[in-house]
PyMOL commands that place a pseudoatom at each C-alpha (Angstrom):
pseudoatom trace, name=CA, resn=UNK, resi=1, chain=A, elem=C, hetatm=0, pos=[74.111, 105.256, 56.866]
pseudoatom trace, name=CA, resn=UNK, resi=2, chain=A, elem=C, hetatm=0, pos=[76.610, 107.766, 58.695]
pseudoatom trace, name=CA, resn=UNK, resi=3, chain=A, elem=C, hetatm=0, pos=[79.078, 105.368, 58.801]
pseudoatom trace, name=CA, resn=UNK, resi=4, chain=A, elem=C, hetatm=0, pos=[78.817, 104.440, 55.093]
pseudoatom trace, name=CA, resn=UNK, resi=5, chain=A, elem=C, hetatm=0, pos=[78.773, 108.557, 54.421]
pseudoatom trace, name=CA, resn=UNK, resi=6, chain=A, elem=C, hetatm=0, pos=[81.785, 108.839, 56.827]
pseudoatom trace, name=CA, resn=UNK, resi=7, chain=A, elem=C, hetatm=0, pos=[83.633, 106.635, 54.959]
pseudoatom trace, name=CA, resn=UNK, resi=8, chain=A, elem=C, hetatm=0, pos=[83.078, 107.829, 51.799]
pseudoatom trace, name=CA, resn=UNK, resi=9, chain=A, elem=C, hetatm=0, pos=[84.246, 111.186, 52.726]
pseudoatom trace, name=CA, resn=UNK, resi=10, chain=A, elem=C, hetatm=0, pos=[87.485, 110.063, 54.293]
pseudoatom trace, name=CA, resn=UNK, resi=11, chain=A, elem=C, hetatm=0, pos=[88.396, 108.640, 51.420]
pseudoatom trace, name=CA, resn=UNK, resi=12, chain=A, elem=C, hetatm=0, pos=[87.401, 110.933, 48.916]
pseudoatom trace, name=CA, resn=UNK, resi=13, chain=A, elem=C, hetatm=0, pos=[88.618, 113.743, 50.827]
pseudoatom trace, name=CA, resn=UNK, resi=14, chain=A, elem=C, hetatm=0, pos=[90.318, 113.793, 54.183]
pseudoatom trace, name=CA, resn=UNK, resi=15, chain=A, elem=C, hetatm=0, pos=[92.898, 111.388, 53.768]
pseudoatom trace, name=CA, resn=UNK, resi=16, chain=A, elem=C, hetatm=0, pos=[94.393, 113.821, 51.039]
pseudoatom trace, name=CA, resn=UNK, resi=17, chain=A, elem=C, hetatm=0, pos=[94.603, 116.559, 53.693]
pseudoatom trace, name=CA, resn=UNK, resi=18, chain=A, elem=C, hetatm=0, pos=[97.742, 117.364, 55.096]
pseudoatom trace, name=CA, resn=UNK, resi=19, chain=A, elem=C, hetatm=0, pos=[99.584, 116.325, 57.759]
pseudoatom trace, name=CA, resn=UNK, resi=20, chain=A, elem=C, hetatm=0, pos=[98.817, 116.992, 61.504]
pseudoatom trace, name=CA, resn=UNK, resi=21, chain=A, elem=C, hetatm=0, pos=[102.393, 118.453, 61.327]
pseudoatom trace, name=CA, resn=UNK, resi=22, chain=A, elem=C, hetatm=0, pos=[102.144, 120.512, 58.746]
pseudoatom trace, name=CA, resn=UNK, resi=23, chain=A, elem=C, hetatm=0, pos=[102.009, 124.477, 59.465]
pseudoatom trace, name=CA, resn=UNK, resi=24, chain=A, elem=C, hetatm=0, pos=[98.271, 125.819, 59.515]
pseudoatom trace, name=CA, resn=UNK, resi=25, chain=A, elem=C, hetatm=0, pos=[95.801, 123.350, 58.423]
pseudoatom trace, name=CA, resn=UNK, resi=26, chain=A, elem=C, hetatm=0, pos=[97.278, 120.207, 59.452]
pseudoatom trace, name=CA, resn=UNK, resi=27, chain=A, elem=C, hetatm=0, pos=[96.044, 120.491, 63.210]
pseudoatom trace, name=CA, resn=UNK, resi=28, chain=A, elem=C, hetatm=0, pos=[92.532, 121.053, 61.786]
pseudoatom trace, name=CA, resn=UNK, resi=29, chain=A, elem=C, hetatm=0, pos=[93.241, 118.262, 59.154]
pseudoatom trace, name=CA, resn=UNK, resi=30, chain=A, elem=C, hetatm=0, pos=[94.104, 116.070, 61.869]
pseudoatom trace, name=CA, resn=UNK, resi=31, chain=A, elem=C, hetatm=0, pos=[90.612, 117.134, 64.218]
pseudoatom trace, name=CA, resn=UNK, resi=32, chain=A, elem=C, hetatm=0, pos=[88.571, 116.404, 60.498]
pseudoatom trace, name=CA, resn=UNK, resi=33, chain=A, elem=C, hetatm=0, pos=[89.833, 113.365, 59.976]
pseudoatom trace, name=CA, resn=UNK, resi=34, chain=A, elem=C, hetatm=0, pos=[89.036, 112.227, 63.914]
pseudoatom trace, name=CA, resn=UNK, resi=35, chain=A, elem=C, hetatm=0, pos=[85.854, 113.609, 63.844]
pseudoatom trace, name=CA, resn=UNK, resi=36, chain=A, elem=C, hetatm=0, pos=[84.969, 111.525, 60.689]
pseudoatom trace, name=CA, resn=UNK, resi=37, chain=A, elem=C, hetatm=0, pos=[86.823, 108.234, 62.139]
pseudoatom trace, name=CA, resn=UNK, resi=38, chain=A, elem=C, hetatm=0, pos=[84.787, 108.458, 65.305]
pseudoatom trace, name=CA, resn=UNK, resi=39, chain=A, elem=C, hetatm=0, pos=[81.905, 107.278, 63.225]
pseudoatom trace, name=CA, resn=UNK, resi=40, chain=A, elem=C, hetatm=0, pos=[83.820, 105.022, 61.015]
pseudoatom trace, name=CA, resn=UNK, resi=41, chain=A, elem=C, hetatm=0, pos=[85.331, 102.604, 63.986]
pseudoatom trace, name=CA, resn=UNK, resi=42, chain=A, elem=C, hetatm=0, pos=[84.000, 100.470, 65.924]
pseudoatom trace, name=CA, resn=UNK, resi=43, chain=A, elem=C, hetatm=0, pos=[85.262, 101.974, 69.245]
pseudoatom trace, name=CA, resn=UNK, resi=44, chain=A, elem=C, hetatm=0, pos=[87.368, 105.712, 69.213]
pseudoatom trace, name=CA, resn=UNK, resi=45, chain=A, elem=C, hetatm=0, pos=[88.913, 106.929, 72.223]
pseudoatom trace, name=CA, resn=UNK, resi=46, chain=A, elem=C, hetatm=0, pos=[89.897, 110.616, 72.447]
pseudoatom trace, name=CA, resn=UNK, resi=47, chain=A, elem=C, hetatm=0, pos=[92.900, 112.280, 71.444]
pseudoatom trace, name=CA, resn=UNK, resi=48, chain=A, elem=C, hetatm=0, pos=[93.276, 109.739, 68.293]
pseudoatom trace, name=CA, resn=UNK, resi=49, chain=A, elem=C, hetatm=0, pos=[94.932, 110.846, 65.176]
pseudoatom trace, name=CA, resn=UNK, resi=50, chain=A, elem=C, hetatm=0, pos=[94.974, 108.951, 62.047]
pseudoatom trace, name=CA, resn=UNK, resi=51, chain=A, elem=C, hetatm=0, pos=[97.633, 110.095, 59.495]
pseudoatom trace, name=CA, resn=UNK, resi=52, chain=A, elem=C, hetatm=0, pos=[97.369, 111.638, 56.266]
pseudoatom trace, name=CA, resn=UNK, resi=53, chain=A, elem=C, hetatm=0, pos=[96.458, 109.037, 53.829]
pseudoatom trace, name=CA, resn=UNK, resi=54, chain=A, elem=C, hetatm=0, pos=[96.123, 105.854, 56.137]
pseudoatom trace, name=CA, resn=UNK, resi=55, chain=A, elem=C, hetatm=0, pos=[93.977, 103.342, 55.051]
pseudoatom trace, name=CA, resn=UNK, resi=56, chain=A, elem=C, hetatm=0, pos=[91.918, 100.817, 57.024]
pseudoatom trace, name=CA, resn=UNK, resi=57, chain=A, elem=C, hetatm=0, pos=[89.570, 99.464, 54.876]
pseudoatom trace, name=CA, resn=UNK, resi=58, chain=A, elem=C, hetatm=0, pos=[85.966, 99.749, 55.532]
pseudoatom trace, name=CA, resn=UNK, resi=59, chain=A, elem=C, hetatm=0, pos=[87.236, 100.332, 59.305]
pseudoatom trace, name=CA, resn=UNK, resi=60, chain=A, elem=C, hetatm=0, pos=[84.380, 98.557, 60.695]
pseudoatom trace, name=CA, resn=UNK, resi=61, chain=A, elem=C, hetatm=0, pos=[85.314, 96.688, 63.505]
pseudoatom trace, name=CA, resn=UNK, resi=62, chain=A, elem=C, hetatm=0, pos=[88.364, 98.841, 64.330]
pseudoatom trace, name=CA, resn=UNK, resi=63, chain=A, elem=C, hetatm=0, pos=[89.056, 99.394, 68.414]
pseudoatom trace, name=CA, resn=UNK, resi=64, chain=A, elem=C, hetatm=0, pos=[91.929, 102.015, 69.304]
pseudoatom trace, name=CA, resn=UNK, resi=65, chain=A, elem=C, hetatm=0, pos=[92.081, 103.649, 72.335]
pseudoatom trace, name=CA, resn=UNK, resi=66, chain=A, elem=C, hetatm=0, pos=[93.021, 107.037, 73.718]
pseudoatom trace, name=CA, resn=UNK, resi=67, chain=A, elem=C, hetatm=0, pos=[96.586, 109.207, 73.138]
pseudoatom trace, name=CA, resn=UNK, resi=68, chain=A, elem=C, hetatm=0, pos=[97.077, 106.510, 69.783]
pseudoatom trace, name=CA, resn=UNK, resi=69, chain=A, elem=C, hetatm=0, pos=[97.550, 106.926, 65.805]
pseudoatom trace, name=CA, resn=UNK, resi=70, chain=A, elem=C, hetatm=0, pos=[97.610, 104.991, 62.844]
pseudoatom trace, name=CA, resn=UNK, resi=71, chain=A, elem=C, hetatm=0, pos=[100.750, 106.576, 60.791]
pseudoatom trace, name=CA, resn=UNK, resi=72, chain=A, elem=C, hetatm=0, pos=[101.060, 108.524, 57.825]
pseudoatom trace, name=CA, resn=UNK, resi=73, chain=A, elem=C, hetatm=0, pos=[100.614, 106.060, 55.069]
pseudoatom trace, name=CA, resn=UNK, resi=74, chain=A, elem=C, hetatm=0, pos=[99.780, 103.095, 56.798]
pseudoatom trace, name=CA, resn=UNK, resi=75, chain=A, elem=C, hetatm=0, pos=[97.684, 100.303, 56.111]
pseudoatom trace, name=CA, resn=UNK, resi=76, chain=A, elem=C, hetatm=0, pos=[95.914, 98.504, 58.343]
pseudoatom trace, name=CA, resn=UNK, resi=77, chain=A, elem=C, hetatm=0, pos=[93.247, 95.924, 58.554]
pseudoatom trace, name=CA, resn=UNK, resi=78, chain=A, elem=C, hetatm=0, pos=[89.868, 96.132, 59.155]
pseudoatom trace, name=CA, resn=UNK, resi=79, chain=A, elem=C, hetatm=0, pos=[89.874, 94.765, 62.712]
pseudoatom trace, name=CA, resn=UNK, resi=80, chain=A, elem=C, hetatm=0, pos=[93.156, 95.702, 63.873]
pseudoatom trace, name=CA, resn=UNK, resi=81, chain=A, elem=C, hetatm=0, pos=[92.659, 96.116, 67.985]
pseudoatom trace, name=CA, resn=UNK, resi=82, chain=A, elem=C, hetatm=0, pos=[94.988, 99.400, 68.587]
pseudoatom trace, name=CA, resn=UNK, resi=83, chain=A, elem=C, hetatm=0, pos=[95.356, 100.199, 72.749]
pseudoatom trace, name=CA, resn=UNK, resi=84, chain=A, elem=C, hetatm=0, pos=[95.994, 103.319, 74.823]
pseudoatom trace, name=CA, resn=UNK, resi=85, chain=A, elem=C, hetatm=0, pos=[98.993, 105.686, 73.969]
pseudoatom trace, name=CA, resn=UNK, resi=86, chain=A, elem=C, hetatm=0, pos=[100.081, 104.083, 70.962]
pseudoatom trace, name=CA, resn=UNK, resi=87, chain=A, elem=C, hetatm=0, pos=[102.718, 105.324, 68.443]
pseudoatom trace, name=CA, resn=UNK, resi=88, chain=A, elem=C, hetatm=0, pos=[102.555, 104.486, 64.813]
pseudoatom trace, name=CA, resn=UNK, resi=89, chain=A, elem=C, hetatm=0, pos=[105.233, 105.883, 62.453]
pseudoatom trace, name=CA, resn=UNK, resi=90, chain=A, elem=C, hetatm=0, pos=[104.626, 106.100, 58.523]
pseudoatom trace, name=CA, resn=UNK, resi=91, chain=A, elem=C, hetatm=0, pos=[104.722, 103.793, 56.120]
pseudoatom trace, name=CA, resn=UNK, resi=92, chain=A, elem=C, hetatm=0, pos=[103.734, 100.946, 58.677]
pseudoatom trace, name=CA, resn=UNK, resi=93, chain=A, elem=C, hetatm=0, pos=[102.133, 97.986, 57.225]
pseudoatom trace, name=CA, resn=UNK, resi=94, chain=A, elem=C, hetatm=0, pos=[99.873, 95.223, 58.953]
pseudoatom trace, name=CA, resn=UNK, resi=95, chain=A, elem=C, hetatm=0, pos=[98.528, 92.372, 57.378]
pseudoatom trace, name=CA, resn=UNK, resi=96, chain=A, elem=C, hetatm=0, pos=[95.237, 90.902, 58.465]
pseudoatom trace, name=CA, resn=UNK, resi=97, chain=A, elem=C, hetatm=0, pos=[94.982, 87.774, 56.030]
pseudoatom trace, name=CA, resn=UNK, resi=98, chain=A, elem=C, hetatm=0, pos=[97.480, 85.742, 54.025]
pseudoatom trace, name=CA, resn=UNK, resi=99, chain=A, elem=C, hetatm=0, pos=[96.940, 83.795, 50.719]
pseudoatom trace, name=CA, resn=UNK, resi=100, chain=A, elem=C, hetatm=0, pos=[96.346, 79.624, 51.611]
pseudoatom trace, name=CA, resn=UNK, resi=101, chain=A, elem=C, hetatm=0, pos=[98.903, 77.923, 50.317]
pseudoatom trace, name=CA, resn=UNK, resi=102, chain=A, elem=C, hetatm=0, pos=[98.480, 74.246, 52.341]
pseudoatom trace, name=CA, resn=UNK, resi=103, chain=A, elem=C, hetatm=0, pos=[97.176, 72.363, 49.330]
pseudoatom trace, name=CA, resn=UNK, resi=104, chain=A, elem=C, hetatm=0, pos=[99.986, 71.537, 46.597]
pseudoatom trace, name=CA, resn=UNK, resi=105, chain=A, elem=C, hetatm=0, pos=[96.882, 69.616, 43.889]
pseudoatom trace, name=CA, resn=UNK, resi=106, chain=A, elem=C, hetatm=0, pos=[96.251, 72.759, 43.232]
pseudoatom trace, name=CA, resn=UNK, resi=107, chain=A, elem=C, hetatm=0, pos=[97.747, 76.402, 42.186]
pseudoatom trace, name=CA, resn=UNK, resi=108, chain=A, elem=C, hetatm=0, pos=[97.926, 78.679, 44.865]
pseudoatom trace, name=CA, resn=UNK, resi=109, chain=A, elem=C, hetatm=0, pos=[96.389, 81.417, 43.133]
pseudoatom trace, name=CA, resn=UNK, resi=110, chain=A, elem=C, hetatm=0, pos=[92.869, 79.286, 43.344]
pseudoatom trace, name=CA, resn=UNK, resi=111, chain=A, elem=C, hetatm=0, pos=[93.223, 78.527, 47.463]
pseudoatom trace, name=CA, resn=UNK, resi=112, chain=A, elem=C, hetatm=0, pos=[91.787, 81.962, 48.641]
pseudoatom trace, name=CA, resn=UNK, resi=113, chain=A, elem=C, hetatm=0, pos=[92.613, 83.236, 51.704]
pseudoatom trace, name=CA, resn=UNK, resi=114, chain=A, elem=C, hetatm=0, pos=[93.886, 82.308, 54.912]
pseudoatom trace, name=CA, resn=UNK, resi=115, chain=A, elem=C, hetatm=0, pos=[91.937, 84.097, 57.691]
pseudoatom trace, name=CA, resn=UNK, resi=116, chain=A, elem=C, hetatm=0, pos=[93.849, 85.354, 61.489]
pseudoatom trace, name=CA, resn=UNK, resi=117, chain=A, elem=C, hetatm=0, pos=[93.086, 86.502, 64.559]
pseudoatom trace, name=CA, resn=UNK, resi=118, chain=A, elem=C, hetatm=0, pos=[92.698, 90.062, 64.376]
pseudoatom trace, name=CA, resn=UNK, resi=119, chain=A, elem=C, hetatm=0, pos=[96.624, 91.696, 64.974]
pseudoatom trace, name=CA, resn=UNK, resi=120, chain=A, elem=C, hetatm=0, pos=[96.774, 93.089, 68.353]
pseudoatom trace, name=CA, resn=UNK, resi=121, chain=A, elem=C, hetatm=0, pos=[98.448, 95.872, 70.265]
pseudoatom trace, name=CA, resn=UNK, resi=122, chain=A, elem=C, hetatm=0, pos=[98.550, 96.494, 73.265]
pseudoatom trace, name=CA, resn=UNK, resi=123, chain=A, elem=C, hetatm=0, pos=[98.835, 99.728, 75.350]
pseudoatom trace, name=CA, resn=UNK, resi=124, chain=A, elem=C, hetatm=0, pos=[102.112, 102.286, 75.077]
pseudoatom trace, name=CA, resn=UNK, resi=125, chain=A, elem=C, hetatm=0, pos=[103.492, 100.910, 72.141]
pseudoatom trace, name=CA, resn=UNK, resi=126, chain=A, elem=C, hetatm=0, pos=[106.022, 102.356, 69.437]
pseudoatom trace, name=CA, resn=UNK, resi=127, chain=A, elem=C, hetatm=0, pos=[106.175, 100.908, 66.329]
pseudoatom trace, name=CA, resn=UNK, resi=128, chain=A, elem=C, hetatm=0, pos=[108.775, 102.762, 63.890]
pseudoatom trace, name=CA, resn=UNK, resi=129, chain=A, elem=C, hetatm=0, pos=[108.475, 103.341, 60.223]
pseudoatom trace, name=CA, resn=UNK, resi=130, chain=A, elem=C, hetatm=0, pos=[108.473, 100.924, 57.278]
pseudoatom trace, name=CA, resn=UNK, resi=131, chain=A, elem=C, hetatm=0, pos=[107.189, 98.282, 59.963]
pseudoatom trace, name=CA, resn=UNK, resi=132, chain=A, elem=C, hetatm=0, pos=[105.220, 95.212, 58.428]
pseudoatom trace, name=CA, resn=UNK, resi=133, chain=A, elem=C, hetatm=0, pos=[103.511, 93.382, 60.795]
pseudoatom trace, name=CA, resn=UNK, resi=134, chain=A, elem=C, hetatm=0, pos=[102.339, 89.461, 59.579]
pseudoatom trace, name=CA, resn=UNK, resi=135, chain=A, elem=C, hetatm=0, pos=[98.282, 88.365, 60.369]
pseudoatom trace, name=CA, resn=UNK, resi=136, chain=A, elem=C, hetatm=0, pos=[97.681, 87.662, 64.252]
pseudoatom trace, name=CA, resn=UNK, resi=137, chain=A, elem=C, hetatm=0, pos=[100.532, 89.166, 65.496]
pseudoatom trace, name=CA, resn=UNK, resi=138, chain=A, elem=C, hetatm=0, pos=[99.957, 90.670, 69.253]
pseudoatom trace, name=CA, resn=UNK, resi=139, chain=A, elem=C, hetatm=0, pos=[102.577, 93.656, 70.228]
pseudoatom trace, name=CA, resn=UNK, resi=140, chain=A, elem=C, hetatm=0, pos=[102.502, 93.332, 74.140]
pseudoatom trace, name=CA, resn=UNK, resi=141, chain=A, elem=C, hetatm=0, pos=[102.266, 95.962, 76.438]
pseudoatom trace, name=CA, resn=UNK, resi=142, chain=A, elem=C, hetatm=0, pos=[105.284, 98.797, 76.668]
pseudoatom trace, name=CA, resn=UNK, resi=143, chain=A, elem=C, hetatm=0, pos=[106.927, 97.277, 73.277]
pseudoatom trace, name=CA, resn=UNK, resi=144, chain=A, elem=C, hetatm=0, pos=[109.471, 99.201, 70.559]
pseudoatom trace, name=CA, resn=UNK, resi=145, chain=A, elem=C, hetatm=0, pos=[109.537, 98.264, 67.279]
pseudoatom trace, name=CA, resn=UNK, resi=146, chain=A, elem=C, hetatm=0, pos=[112.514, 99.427, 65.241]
pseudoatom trace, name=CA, resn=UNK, resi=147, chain=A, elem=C, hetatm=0, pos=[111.941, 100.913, 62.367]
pseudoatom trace, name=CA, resn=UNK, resi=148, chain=A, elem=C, hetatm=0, pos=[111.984, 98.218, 59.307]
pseudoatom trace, name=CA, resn=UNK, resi=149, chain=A, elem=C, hetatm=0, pos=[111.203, 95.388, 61.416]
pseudoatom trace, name=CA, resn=UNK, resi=150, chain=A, elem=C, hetatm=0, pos=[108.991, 92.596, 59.683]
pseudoatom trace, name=CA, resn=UNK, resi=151, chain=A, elem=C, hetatm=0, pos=[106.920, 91.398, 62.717]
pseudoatom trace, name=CA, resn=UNK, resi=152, chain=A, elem=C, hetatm=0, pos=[106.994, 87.600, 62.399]
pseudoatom trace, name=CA, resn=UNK, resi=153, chain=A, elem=C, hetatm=0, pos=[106.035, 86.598, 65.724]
pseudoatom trace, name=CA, resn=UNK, resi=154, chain=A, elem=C, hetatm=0, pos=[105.361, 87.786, 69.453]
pseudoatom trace, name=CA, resn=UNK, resi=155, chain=A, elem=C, hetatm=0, pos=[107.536, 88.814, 72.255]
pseudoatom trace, name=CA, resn=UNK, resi=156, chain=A, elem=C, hetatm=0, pos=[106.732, 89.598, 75.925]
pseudoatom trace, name=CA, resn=UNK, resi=157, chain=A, elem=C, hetatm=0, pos=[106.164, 92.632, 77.390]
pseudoatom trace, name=CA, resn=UNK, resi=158, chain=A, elem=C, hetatm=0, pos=[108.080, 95.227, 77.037]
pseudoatom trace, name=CA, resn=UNK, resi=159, chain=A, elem=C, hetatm=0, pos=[110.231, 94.116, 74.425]
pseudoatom trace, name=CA, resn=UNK, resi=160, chain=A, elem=C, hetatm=0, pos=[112.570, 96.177, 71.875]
pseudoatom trace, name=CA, resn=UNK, resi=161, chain=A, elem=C, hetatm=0, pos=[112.219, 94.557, 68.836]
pseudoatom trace, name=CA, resn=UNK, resi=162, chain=A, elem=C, hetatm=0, pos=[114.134, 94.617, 65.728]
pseudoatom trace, name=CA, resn=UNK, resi=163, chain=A, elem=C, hetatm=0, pos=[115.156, 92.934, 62.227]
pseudoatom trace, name=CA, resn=UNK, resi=164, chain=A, elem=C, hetatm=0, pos=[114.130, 90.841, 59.434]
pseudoatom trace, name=CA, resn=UNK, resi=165, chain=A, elem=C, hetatm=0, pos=[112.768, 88.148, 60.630]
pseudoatom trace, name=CA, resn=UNK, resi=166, chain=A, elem=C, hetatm=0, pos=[111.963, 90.006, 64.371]
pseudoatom trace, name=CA, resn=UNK, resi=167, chain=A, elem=C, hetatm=0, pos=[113.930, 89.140, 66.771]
pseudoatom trace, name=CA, resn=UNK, resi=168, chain=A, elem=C, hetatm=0, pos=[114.037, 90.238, 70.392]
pseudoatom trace, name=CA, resn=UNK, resi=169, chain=A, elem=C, hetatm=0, pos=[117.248, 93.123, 70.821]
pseudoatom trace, name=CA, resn=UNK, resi=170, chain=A, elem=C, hetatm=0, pos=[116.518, 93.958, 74.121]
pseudoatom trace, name=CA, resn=UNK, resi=171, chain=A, elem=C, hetatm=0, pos=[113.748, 93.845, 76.873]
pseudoatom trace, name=CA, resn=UNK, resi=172, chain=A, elem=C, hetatm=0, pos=[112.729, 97.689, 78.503]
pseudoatom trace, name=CA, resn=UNK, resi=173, chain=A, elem=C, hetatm=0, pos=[112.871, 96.146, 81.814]
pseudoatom trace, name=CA, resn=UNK, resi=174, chain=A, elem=C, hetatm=0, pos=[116.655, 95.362, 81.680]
pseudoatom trace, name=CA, resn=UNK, resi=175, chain=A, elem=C, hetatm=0, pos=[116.597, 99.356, 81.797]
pseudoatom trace, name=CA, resn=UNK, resi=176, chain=A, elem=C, hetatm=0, pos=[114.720, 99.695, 84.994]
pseudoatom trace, name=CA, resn=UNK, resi=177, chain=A, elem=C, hetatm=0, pos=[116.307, 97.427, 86.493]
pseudoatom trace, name=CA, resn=UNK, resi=178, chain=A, elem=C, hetatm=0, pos=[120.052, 99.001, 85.743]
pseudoatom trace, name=CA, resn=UNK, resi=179, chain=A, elem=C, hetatm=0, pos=[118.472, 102.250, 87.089]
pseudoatom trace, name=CA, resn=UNK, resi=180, chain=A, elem=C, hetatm=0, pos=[116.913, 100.798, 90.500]
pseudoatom trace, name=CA, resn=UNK, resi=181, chain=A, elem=C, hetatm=0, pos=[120.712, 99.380, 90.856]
for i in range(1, 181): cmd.bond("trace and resi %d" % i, "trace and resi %d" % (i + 1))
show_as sticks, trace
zoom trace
């Protein structure tokens, strides 16, 4: 019952709040909107913030982990797995389901749904704005996604990713490895 009452007031009213950002109330908007989540989710480490108007669906069955967000704006599934120390910029997208389209006897529109794994990501993880990330998708450990990216399959650990379709631009280990030189 105090999940279903949770997330009837985050959607009625704390997702309208302001900003964590924003001068004043946004900290406190930001605590609200945790403290409403915790009960929402599935799992809630500490230290989470969830953006001004992100929505999740019913939440249910959502994981994320300590030090990580879901960004302003975004929309995520249901049973999205979020890890430790996770970045989400605004506007970020992630699908969770796809319409079925194997059958050509009949229209499309009358297939339903295709169902996924639930989209992964893993621990210390940037994903930049305007991001759309496709059903079942895992984001390995240490990756960057560039802003705009549409996420259309997986890369190892580590990885800067970028483009439409994704495609791997660099990997973060190249980096330590110019340093240790």
């Amino acid at each position: 019952m105090i999940r279903k009452l949770s997330l009837i007031i985050y959607y009625l009213i704390l997702k309208r709040l302001p900003n964590s950002t924003f001068p004043l109330f946004g900290p406190m908007s930001e605590k609200l909107r945790y403290s409403c989540c915790k009960y929402i989710f599935k799992q809630c480490g500490k230290n989470v913030n969830i953006g001004q108007n992100a929505r999740f669906g019913t939440g249910k069955n959502i994981i994320i982990g300590y030090n990580s967000g879901i960004g302003i704006n975004a929309k995520v599934p249901d049973n999205i797995i979020i890890g430790e120390h996770v970045m989400m910029g605004e506007n970020v997208t992630v699908f969770g389901s796809n319409h079925a389209f194997d059958r050509i006897d009949i229209p499309m529109t009358k297939q339903g749904f295709k169902t996924y794994p639930p989209v992964v990501i893993e621990d210390d993880v940037w994903i930049g704005n305007n991001t759309i990330i496709l059903p079942g998708r895992t984001l390995k450990k240490g990756s960057i996604v560039a802003a705009g990216t549409v996420l259309t399959k997986d890369f190892p650990e580590y990885s800067i990713i970028g483009g439409n379709p994704s495609r791997l631009l660099k990997s973060r280990l190249d980096f330590t490895l110019q340093k240790d030189e």
